[in-house]
The first five atom37 places (N, CA, C, CB, O) and aatype in JSON, in Angstrom:
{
  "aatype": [20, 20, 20, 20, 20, 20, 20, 20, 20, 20, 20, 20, 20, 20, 20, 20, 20, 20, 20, 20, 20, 20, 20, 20, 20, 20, 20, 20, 20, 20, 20, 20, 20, 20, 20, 20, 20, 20, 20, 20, 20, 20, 20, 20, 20, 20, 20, 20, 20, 20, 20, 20, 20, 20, 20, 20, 20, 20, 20, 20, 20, 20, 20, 20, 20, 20, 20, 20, 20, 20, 20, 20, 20, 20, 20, 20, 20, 20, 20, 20, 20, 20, 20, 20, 20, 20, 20, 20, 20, 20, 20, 20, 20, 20, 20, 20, 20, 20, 20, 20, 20, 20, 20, 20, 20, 20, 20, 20, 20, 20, 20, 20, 20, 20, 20],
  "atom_mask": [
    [1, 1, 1, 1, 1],
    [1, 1, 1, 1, 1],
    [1, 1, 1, 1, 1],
    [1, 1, 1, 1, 1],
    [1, 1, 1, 1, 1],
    [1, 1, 1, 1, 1],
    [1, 1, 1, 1, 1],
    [1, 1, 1, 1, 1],
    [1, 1, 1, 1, 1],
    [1, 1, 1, 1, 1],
    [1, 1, 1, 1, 1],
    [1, 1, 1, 1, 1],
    [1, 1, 1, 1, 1],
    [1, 1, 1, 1, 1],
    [1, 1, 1, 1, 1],
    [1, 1, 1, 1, 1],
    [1, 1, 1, 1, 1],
    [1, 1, 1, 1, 1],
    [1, 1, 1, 1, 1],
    [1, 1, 1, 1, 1],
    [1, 1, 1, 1, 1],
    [1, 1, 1, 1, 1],
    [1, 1, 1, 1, 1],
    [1, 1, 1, 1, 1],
    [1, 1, 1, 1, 1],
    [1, 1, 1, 1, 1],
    [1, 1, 1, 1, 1],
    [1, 1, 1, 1, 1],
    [1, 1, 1, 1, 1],
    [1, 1, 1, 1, 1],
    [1, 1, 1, 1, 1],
    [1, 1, 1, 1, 1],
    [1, 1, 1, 1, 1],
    [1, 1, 1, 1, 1],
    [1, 1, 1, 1, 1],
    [1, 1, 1, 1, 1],
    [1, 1, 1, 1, 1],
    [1, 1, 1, 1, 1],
    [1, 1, 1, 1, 1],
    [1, 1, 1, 1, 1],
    [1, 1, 1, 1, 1],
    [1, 1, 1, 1, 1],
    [1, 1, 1, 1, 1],
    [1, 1, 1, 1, 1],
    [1, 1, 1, 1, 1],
    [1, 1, 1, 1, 1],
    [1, 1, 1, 1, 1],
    [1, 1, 1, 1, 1],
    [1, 1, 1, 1, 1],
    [1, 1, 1, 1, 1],
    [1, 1, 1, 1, 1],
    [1, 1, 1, 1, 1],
    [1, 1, 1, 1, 1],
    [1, 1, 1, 1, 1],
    [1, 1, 1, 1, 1],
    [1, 1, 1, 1, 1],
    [1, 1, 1, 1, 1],
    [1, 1, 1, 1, 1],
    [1, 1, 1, 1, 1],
    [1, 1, 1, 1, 1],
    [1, 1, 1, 1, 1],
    [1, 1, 1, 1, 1],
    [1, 1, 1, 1, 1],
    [1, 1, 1, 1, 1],
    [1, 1, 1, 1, 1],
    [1, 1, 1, 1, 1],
    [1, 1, 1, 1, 1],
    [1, 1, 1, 1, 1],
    [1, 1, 1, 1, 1],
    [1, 1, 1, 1, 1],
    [1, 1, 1, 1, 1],
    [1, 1, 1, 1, 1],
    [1, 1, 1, 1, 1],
    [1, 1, 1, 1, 1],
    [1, 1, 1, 1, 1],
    [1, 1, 1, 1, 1],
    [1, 1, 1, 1, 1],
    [1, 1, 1, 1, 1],
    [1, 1, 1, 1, 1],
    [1, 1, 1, 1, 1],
    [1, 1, 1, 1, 1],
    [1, 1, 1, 1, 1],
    [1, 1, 1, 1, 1],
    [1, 1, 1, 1, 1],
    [1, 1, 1, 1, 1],
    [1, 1, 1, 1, 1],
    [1, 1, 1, 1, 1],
    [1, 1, 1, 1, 1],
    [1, 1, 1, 1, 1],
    [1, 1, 1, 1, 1],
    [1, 1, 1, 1, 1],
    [1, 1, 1, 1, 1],
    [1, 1, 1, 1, 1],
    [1, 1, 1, 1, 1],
    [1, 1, 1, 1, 1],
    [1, 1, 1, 1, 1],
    [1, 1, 1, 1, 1],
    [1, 1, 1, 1, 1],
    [1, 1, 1, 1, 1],
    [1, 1, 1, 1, 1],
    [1, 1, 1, 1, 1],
    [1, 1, 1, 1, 1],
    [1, 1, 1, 1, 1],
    [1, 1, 1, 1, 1],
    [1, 1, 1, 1, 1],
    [1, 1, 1, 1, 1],
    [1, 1, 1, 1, 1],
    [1, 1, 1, 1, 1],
    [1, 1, 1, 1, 1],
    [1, 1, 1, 1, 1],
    [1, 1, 1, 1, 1],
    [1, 1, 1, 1, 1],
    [1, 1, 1, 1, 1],
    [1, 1, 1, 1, 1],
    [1, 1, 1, 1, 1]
  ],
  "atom_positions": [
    [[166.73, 73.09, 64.57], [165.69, 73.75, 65.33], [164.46, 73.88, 64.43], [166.17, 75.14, 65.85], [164.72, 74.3, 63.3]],
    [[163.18, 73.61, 64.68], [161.96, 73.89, 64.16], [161.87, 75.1, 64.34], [160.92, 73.24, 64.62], [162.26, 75.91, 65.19]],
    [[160.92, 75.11, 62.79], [160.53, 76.72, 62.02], [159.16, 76.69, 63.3], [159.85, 76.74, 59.6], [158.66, 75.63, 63.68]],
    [[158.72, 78.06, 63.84], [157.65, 78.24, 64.19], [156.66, 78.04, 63.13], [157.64, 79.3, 64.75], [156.76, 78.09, 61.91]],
    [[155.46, 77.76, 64.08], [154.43, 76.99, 63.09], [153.17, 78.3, 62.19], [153.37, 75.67, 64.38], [152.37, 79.1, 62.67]],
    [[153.38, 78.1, 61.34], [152.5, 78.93, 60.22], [151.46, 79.36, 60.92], [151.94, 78.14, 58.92], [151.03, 78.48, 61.66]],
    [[150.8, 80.51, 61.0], [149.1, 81.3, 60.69], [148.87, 81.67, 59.71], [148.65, 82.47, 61.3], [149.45, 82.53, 59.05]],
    [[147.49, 80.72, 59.37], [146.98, 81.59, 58.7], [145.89, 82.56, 58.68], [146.92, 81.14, 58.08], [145.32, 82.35, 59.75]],
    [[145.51, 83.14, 58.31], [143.87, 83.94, 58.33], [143.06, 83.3, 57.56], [143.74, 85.49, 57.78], [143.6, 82.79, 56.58]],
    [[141.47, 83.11, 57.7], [140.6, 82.35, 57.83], [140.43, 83.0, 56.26], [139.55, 82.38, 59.16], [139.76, 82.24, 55.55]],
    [[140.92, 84.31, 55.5], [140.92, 84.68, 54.27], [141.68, 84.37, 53.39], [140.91, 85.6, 54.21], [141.41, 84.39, 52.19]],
    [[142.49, 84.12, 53.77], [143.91, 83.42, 53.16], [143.44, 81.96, 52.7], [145.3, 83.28, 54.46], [143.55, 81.59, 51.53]],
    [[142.83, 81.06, 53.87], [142.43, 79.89, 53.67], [141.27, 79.41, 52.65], [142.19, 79.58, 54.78], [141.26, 78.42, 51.93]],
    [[140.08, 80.65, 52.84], [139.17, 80.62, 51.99], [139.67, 81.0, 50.25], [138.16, 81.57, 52.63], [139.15, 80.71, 49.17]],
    [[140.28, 81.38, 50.44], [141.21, 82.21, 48.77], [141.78, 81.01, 48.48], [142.73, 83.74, 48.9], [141.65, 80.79, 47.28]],
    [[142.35, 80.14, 49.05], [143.15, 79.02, 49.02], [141.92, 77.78, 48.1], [143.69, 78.62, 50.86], [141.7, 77.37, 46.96]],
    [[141.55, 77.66, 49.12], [139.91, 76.45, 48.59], [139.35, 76.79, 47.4], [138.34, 76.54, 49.65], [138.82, 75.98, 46.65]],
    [[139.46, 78.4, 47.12], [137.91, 78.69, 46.0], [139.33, 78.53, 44.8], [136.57, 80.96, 46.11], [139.03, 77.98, 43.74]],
    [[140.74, 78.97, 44.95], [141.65, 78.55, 43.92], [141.37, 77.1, 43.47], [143.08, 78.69, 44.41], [141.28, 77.03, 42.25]],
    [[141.17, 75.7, 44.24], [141.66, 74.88, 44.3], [140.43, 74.18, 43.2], [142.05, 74.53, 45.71], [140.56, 73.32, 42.32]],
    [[139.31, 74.9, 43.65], [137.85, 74.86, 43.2], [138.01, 75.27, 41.61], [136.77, 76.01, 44.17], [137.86, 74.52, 40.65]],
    [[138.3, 76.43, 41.59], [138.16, 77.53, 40.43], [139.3, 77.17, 39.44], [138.34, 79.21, 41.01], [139.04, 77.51, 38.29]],
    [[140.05, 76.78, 39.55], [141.7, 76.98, 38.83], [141.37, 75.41, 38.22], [143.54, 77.22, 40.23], [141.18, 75.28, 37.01]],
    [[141.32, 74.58, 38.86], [141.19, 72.86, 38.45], [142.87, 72.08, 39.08], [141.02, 72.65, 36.14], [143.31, 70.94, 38.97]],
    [[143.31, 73.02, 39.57], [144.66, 72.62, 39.67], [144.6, 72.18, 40.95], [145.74, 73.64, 39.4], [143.79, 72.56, 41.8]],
    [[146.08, 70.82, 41.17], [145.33, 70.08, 42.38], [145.98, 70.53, 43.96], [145.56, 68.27, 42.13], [147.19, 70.76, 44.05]],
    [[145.74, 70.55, 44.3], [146.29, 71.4, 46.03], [147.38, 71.49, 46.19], [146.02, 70.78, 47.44], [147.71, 72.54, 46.75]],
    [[148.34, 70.67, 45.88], [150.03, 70.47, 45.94], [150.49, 71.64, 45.21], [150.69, 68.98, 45.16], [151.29, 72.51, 45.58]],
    [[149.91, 71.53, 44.19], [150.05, 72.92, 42.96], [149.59, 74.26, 43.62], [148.88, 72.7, 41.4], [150.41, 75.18, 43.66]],
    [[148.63, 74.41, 44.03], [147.92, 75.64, 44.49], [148.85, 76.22, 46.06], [146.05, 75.13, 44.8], [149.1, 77.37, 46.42]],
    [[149.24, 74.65, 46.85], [149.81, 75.18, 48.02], [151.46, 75.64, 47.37], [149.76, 73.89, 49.41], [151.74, 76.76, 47.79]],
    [[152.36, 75.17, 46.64], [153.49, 75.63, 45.98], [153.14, 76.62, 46.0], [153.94, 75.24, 44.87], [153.35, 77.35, 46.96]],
    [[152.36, 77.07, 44.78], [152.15, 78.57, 44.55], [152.16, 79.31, 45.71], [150.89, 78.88, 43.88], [153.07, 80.07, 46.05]],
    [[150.91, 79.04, 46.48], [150.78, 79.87, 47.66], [152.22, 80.08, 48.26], [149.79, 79.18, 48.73], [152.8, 81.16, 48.14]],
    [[152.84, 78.9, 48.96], [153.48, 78.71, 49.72], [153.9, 78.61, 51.36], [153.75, 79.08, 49.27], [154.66, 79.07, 52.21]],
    [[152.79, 77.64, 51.12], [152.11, 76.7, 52.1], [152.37, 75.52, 52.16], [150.93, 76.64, 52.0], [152.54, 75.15, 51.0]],
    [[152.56, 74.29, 53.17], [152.72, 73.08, 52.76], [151.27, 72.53, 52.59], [153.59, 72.33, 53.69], [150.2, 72.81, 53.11]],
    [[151.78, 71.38, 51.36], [150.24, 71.04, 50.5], [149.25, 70.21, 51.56], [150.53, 69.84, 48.89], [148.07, 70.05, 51.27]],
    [[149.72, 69.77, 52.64], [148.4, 69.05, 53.12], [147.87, 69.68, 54.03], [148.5, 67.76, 53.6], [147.24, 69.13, 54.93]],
    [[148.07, 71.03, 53.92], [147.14, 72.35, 54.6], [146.05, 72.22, 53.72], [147.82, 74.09, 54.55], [144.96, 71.7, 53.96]],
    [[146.45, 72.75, 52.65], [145.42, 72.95, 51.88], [144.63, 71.58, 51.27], [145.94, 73.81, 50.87], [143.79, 71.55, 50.37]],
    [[145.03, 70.78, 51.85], [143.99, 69.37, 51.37], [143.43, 69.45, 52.89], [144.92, 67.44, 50.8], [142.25, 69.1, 52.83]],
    [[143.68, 69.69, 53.85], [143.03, 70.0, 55.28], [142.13, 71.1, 55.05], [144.11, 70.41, 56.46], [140.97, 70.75, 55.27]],
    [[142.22, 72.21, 54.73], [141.24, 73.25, 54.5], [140.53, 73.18, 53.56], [141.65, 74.32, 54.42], [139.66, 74.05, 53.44]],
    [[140.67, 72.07, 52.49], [139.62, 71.87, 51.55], [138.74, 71.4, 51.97], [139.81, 71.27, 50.62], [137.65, 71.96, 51.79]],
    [[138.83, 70.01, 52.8], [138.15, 68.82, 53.17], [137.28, 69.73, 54.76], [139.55, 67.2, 53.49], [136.07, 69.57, 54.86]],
    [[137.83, 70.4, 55.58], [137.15, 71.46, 56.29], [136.18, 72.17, 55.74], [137.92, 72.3, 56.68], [135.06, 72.09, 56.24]],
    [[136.39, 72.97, 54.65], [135.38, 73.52, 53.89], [134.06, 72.81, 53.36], [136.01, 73.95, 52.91], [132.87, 72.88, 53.66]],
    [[134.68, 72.23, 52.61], [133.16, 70.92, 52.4], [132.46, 70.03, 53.61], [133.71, 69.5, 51.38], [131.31, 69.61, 53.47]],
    [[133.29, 69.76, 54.88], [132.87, 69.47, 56.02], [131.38, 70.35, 56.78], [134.15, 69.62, 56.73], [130.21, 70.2, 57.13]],
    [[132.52, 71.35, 56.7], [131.52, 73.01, 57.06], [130.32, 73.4, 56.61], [132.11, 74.26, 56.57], [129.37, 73.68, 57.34]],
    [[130.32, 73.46, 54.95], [129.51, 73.68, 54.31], [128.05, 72.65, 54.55], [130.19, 73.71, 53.14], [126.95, 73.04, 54.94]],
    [[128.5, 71.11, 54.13], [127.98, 70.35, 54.48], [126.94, 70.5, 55.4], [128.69, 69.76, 54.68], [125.78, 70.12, 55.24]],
    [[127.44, 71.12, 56.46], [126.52, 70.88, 57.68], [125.78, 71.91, 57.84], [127.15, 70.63, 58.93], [124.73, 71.84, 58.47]],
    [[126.26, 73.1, 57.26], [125.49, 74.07, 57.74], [125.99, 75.49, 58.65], [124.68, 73.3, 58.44], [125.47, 76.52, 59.1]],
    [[127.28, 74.85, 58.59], [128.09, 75.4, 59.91], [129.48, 76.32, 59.2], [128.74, 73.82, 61.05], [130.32, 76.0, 58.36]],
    [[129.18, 77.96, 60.22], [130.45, 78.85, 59.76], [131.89, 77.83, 59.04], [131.04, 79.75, 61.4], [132.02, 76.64, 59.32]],
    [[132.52, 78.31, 58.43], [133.83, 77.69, 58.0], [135.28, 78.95, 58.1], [133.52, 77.1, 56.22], [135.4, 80.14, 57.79]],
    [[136.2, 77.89, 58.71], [137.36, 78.72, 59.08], [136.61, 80.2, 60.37], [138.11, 79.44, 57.23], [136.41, 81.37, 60.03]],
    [[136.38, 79.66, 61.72], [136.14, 80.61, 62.9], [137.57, 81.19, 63.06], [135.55, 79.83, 64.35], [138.09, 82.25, 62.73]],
    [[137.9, 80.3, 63.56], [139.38, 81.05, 63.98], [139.88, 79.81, 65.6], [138.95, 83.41, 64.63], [139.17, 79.03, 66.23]],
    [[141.16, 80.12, 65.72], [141.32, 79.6, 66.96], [140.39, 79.75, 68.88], [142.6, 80.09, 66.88], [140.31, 80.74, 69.61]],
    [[139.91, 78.43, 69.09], [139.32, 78.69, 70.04], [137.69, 79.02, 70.02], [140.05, 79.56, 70.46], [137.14, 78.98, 71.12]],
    [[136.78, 79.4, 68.73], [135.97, 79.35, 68.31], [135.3, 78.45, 67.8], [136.09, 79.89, 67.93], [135.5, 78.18, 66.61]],
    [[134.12, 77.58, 68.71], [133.79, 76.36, 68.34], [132.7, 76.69, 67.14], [133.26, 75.48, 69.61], [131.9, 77.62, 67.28]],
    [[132.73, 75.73, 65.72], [132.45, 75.89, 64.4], [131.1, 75.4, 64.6], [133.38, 75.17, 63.33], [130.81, 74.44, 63.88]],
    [[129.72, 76.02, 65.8], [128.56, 75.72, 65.32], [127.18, 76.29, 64.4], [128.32, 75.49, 66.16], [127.12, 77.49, 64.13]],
    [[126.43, 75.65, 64.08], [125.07, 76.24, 63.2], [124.49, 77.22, 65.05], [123.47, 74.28, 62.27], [124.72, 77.31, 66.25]],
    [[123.69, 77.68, 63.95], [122.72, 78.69, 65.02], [122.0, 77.27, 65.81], [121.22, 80.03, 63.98], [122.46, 77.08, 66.94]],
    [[121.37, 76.68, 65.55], [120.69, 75.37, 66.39], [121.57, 75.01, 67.41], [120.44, 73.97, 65.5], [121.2, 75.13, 68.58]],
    [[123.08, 74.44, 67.05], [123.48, 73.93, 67.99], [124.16, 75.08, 68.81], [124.22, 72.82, 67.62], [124.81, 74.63, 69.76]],
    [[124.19, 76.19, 68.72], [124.75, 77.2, 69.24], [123.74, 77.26, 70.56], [124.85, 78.47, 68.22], [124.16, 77.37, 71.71]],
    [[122.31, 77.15, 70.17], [121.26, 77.47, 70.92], [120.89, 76.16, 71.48], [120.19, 78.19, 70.17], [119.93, 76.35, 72.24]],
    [[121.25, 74.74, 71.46], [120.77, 73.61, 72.11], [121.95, 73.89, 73.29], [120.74, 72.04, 71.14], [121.75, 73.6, 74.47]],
    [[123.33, 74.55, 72.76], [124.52, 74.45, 74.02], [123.77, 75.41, 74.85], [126.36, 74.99, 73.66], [123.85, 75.1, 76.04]],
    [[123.25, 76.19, 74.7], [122.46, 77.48, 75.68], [121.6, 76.78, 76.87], [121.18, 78.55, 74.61], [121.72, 76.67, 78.09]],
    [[120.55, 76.3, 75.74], [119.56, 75.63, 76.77], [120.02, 74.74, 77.62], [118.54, 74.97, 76.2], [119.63, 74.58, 78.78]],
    [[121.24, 73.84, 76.77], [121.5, 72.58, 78.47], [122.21, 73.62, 79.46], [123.02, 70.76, 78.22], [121.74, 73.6, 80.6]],
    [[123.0, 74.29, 79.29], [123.94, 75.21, 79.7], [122.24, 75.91, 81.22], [124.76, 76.6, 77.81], [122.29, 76.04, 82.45]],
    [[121.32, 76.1, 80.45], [120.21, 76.9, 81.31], [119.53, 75.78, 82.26], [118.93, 77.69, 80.24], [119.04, 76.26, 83.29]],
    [[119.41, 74.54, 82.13], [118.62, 73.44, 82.28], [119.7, 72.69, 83.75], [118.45, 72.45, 80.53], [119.35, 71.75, 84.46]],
    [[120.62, 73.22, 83.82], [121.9, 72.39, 84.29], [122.3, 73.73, 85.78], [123.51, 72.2, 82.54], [122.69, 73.62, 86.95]],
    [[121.99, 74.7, 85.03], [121.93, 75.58, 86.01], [120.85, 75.43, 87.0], [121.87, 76.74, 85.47], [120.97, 75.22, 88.21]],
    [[119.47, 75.62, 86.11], [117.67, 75.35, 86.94], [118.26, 74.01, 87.94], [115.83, 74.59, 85.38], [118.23, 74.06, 89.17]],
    [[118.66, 73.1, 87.33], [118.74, 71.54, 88.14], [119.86, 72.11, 89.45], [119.64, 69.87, 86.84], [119.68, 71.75, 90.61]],
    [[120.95, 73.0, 89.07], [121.76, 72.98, 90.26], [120.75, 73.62, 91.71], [123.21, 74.01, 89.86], [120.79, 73.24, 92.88]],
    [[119.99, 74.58, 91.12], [119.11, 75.64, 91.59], [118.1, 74.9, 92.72], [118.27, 76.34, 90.24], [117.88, 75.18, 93.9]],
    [[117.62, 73.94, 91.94], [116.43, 73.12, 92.71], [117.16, 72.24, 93.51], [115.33, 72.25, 91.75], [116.66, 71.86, 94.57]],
    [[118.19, 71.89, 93.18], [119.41, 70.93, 94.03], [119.6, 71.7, 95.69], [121.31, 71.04, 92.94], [119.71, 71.04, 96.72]],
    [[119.61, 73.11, 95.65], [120.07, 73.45, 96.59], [119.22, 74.04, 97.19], [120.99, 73.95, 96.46], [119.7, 74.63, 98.16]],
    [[117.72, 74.22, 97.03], [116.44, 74.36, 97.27], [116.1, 73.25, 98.28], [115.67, 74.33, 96.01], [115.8, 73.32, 99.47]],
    [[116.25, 72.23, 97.45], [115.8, 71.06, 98.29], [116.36, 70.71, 99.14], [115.66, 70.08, 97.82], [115.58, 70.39, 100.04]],
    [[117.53, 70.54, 99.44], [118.6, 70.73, 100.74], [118.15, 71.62, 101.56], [120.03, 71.2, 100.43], [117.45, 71.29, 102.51]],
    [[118.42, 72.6, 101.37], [117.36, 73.82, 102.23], [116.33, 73.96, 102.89], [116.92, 74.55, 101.73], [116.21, 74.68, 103.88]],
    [[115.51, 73.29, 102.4], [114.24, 72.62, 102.92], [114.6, 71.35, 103.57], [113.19, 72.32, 101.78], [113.59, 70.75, 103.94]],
    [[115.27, 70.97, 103.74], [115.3, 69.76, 104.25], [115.88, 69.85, 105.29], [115.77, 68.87, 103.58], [115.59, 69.04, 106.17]],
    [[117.07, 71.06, 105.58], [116.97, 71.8, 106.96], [116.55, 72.11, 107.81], [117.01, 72.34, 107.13], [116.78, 72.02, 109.01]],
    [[115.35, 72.82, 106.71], [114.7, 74.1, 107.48], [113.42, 72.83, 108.61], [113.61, 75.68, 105.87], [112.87, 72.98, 109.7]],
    [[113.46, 71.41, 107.35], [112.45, 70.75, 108.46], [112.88, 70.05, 109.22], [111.48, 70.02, 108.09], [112.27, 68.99, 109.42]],
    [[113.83, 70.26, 109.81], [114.72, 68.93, 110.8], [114.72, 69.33, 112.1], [116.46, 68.63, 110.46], [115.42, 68.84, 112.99]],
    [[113.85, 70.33, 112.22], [113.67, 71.94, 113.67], [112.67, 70.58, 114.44], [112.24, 74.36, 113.01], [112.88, 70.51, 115.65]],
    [[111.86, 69.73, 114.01], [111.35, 68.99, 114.85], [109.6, 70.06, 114.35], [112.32, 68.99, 116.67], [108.5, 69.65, 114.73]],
    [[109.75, 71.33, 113.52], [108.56, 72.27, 113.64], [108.25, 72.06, 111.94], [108.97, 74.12, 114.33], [109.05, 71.54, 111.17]],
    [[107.15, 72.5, 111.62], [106.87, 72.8, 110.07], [106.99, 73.74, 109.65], [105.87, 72.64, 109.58], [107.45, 73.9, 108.53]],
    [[106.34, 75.35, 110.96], [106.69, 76.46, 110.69], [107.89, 77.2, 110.99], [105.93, 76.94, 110.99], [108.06, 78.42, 110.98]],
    [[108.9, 76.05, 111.32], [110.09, 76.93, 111.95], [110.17, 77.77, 113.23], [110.38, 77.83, 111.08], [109.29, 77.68, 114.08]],
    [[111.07, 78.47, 113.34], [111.22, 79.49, 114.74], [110.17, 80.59, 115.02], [112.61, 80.35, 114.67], [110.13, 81.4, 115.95]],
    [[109.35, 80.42, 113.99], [108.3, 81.73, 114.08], [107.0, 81.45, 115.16], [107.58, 82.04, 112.39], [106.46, 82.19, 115.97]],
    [[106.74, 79.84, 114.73], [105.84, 79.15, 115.11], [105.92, 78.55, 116.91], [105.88, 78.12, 114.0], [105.12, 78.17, 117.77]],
    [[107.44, 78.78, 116.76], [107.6, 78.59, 118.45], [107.53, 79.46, 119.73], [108.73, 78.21, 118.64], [107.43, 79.24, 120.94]],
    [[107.6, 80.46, 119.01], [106.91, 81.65, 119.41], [105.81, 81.97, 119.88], [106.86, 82.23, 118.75], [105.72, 82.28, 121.07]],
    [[105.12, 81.95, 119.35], [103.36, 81.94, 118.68], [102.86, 80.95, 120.14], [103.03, 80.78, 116.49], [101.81, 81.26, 120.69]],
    [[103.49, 80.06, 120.54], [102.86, 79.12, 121.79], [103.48, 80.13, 122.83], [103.48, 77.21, 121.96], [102.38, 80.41, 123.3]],
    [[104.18, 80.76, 123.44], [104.35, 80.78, 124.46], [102.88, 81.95, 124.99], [105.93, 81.09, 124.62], [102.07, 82.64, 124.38]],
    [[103.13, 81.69, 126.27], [101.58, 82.52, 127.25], [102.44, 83.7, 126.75], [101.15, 82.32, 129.56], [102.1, 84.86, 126.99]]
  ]
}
């Protein structure tokens, strides 16, 4: 039967990397110690420098997508832009109703003629 699968905390992981950094010793060594299997910690190394790299939080957590403030805020705007487009989508339909009366001003205007 399989062992349930390890958590770790995003502190645990960072303590892990700055060992791996700081100590000179190579991940296999550092994950023993820990007691962790070692290609975690060659995964959370290579994450870290990924992270860093870009600009972007390191170790969020599960379900927490790992972006910079920019792309946090470009997902906003399409997210706003996609909404406006659904908005005018159903505007224009609407209108395209409202002119199929055979009138421009609608039911108000048919009114307005009788004696």
């Amino acid at each position: 039967m399989p062992s349930p699968k390890q958590k770790f905390t995003a502190e645990f992981k960072q303590e892990a990397v700055r060992l791996v950094a700081a100590s000179g010793k190579s991940c296999a060594e550092i994950a023993r110690d820990l007691g962790v299997p070692p290609h975690s910690v060659v995964r959370w190394r290579k994450h870290h420098t990924d992270h860093t790299a870009l600009g972007r939080p390191v170790f969020t957590g599960r379900g927490i997508a790992a972006q910079s403030e920019q792309e946090a805020r470009l997902k906003e705007l399409h997210r706003e832009r996609e909404t406006a487009r659904q908005e005018r989508d159903i505007l224009k339909k609407a209108l395209a109703c409202l002119g199929q009366n055979g009138t421009r001003m609608g039911p108000a205007r048919s009114f307005a003629k009788q004696p």
